[in-house]
C-alpha positions as CSV (number, residue, x, y, z in Angstrom):
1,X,-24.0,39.1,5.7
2,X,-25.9,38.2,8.9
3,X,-29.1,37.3,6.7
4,X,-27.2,34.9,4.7
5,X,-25.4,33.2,7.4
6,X,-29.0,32.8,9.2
7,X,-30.4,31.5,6.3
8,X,-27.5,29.3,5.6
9,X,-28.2,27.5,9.2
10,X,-31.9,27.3,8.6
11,X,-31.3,25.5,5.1
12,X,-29.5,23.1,6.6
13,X,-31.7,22.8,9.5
14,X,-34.7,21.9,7.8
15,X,-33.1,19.7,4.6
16,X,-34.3,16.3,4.6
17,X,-37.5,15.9,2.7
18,X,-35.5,15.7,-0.6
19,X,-32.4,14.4,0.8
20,X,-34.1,11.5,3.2
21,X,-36.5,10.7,0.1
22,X,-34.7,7.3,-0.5
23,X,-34.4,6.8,3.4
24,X,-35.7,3.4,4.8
25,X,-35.4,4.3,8.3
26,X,-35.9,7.9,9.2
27,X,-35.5,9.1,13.1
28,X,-35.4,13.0,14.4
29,X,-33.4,14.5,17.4
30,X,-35.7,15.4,20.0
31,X,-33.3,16.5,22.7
32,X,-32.7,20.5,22.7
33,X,-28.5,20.3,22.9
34,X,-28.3,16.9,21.4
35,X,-25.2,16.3,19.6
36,X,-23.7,13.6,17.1
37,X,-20.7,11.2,18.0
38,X,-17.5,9.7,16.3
39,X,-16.3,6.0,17.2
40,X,-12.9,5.9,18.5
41,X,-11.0,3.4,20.1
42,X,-11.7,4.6,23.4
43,X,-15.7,4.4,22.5
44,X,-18.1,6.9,21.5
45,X,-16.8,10.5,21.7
46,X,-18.2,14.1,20.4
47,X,-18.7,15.1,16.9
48,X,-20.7,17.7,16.5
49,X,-23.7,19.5,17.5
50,X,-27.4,18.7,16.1
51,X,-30.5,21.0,16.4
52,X,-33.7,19.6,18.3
53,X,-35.9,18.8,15.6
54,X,-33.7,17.6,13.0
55,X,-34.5,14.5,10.8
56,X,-31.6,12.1,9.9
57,X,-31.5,8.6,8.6
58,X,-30.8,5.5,10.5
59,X,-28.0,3.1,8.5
60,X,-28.2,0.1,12.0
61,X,-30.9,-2.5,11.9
62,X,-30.3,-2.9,15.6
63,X,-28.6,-0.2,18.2
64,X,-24.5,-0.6,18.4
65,X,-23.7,-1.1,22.0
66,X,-20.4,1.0,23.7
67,X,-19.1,3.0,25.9
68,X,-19.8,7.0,25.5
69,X,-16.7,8.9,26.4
70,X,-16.2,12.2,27.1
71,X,-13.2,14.8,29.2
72,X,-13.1,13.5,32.3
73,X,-15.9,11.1,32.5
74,X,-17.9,7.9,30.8
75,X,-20.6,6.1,30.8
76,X,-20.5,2.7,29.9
77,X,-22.7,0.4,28.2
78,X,-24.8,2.9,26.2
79,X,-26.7,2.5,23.0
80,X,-26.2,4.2,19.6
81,X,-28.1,4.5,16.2
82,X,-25.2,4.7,13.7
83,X,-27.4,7.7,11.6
84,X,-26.4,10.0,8.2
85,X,-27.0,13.7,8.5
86,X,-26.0,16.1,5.5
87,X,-24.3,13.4,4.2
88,X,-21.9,12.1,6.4
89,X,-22.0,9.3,9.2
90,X,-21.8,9.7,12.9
91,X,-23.4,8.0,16.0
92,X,-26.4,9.2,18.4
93,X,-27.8,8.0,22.0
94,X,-30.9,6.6,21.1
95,X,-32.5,7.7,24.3
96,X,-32.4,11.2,22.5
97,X,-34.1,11.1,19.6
98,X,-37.3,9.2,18.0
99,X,-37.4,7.2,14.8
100,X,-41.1,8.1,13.1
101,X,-42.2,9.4,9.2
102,X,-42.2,13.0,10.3
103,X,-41.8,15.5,13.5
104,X,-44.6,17.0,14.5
105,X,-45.3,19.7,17.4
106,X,-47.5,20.3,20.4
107,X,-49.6,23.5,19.5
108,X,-50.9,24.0,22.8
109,X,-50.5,22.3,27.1
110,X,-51.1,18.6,26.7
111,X,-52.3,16.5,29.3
112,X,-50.3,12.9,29.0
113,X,-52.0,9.8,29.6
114,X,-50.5,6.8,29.7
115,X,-52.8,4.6,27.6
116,X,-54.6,5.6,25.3
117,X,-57.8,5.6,27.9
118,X,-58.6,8.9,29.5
119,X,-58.8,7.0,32.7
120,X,-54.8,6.7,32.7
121,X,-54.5,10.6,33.2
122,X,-51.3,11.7,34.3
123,X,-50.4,14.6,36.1
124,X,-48.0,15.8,34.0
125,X,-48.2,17.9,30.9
126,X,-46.0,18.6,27.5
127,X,-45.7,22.3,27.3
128,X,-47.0,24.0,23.9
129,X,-43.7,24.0,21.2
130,X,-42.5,20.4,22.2
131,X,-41.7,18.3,19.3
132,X,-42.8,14.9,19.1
133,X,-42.8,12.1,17.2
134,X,-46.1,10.2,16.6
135,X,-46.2,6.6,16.2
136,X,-49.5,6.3,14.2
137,X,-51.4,4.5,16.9
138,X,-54.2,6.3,17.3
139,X,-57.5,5.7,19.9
140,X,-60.8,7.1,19.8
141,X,-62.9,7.1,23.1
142,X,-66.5,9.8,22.2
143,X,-65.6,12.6,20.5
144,X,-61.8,12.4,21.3
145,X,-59.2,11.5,20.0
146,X,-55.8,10.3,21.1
147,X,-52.5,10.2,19.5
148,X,-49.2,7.9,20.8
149,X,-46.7,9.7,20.7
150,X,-42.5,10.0,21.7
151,X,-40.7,12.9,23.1
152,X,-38.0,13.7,25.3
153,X,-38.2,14.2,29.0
154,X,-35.4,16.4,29.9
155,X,-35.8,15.4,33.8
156,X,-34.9,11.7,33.2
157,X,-33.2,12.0,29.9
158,X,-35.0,9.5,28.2
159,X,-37.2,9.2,25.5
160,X,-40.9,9.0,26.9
161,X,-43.7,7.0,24.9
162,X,-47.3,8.6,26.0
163,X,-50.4,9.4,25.0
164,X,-52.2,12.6,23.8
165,X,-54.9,14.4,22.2
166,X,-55.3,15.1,18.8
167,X,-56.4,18.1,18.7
168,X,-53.2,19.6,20.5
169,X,-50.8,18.0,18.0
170,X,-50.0,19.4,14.7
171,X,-48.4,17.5,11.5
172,X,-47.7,20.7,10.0
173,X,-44.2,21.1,8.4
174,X,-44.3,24.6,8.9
175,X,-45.3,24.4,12.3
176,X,-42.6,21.8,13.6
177,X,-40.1,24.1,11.6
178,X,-41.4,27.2,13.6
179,X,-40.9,25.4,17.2
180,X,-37.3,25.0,15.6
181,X,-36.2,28.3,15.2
182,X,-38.3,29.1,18.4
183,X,-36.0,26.7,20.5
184,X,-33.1,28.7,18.4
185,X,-34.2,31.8,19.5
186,X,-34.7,30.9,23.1
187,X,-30.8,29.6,23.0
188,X,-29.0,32.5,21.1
189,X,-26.8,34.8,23.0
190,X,-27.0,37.3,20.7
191,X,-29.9,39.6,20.4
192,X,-30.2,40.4,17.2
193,X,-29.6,36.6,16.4
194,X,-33.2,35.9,18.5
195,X,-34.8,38.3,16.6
196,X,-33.7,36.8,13.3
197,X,-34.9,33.5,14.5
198,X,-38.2,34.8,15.1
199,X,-38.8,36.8,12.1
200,X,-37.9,33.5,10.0
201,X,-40.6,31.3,12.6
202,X,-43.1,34.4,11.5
203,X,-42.6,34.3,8.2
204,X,-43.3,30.7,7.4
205,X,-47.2,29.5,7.4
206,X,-48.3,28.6,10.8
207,X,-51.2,27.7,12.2
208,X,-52.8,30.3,15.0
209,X,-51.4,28.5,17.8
210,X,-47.9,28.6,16.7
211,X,-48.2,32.2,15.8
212,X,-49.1,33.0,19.5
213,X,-46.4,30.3,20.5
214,X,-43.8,32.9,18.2
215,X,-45.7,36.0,19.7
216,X,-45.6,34.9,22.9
217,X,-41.7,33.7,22.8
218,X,-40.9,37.4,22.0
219,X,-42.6,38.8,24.7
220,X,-40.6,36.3,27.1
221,X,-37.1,37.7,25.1
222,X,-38.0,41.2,24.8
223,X,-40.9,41.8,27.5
224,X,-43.4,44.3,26.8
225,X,-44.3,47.2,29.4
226,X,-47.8,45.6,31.1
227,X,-50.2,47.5,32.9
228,X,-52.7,46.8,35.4
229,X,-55.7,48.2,37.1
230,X,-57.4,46.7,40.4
231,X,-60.6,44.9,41.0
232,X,-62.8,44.6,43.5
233,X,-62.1,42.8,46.3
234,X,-65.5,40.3,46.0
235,X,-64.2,39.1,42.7
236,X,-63.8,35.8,43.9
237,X,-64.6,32.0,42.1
238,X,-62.9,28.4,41.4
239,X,-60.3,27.7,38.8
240,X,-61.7,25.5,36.2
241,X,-60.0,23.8,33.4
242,X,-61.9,22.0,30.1
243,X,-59.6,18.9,30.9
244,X,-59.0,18.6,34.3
245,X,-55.1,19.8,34.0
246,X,-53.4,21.6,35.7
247,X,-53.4,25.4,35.6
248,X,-50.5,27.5,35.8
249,X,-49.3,30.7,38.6
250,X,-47.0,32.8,37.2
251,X,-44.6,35.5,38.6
252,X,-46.0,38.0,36.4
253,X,-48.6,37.6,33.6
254,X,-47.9,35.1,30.9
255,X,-43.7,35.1,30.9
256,X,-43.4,34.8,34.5
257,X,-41.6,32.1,36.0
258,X,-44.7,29.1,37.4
259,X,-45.1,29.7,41.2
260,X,-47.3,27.0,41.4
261,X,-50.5,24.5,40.2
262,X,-53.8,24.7,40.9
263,X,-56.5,22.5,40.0
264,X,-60.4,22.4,39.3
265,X,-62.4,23.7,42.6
266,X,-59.4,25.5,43.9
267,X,-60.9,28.5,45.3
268,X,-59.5,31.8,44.6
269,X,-60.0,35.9,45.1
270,X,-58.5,38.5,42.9
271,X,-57.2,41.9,43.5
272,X,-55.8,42.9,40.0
273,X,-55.7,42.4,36.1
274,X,-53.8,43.4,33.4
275,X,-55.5,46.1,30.9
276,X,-54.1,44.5,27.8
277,X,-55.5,41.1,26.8
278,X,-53.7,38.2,25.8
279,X,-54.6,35.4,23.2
280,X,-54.0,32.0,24.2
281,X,-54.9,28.6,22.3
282,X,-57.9,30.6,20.6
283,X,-59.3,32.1,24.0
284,X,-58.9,35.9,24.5
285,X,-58.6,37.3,28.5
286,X,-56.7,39.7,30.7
287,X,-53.9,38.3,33.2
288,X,-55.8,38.4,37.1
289,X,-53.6,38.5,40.1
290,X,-55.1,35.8,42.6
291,X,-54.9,33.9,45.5
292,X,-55.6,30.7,45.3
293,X,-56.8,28.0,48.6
294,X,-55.2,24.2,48.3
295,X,-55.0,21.7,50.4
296,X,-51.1,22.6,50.2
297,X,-51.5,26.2,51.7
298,X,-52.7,28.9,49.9
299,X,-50.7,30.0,46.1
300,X,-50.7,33.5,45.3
301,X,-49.7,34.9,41.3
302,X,-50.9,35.5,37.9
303,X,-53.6,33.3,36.4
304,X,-54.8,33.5,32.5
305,X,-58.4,34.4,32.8
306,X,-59.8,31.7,30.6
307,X,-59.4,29.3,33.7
308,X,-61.4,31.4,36.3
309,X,-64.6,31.1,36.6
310,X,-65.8,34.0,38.4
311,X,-69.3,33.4,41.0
């Protein structure tokens, strides 16, 4: 019964190639705990919850204009795509999702830039299982590549318009459909419910990144014992990252909360690893326990060992 209720939500979480087919105007939620509204005479009110990721069609050349109301609260002034999902019409903030052809999904850390120039780096990264929207603008500067692209930043609730590379971006169905059930996963109360989630997102036909991405996302839910053994105390070196991003210090190795950034030159020492290795956007390494000099103070966690670069 639980199998048939999962699967149940999943087909009508991914529906929308053959029922959008005729759509003009197709547009995809990109906010995780996004939800649909209802216009009433006191303005826009709640309808019904929609899952990140999900494609709808637009019906309103232009965004309709009112007040979003709520228990206790409103917000005036806000603007709405009047939309059709599964077949029936309600209203969404259009500073939650993305209009675009198709969803697509962030396979592993992407730096942002702001134009598509590598010169308009940004310090700030989208986080491996973020679905996007592209925009088909596309910019080629040497051998790279870069994407425009639309996703939502959860600290400003807006919808963000930015610049990425290519090769972290994937158009796969499959993929997109996997970060889905992933965000699922991570939002079930129920354990046996996560699990369910995950074994759908492992049985579709990912690429290798979102298979770690799935892999990965179970450890986080159901943590694995780690070991670890020491090193010696003259392991020592600068972090160094292909491009220039920041690098992650956990709590503990790869689930652990981020205790910090460091950055190319940082110089660090180690005093343990884990024994197991982990597999991370195609580059195998143990988990090292460092400290880390910045011009901040001195960070101190657990560093993926693809980004030290040991003298």
């Amino acid at each position: 019964m639980k199998r048939f209720i999962y699967s149940a939500i999943c087909a009508a979480l991914f529906m929308g190639s053959a029922a959008l087919a005729s759509a003009q105007t197709r547009g995809f939620m990109l906010r995780s705990g996004g939800s649909l509204k209802k216009q009433t005479a006191s303005g826009m009110e709640w309808a019904a919850e929609i899952p990140v990721g999900a494609e709808f069609e637009i019906l309103s050349a232009e965004p309709v204009t009112a007040d979003w109301v709520w228990k206790g609260g409103s917000s005036k002034d806000r603007t709405f795509h009047k939309v059709r999902y599964q077949g029936k019409e309600y209203f969404m903030l259009t500073n939650e999702c993305a209009i675009g052809e198709q969803c697509s999904v962030i396979t592993r850390d992407a730096v942002l830039y702001d134009k598509g120039r590598v010169s308009t780096f940004r310090n700030a990264v989208l986080e491996r299982g973020t679905l996007v929207v592209c925009t088909g603008k596309n910019s080629s500067i040497a051998d790279i590549i870069l994407r425009e692209t639309q996703f939502y930043d959860s600290n400003a609730a807006v919808i963000r318009t930015r610049w990425i590379w290519a090769e972290k971006i994937s158009d796969s169905k499959d993929d997109a459909k996997a970060a889905q059930l992933v965000e699922l996963a991570h939002l079930a109360k129920d354990d046996d419910m996560k699990r369910e989630y995950l074994s759908l997102a492992s049985g579709l036909s990912v690429s290798s990144d979102i298979h770690e991405y799935i892999v990965e996302t179970e450890e986080i839910l159901f943590p694995p014992q780690i070991t670890f053994t020491t090193v010696p105390s003259t392991d020592y070196g600068k972090i160094h990252s292909d491009d220039g991003s920041a690098v992650n210090v956990r709590e503990a190795p790869k689930t652990g909360e981020v205790v910090g950034k460091v950055y190319n030159g940082n110089r660090f020492s180690c005093d343990m690893m884990t024994e197991q290795e982990d597999t991370i956007g195609g580059v195998t390494a143990q988990w090292f326990h460092a400290k880390v000099s910045t011009d901040e103070g001195e960070i101190s966690g657990w560093i993926f060992g693809e980004f030290l670069d040991f003298q």
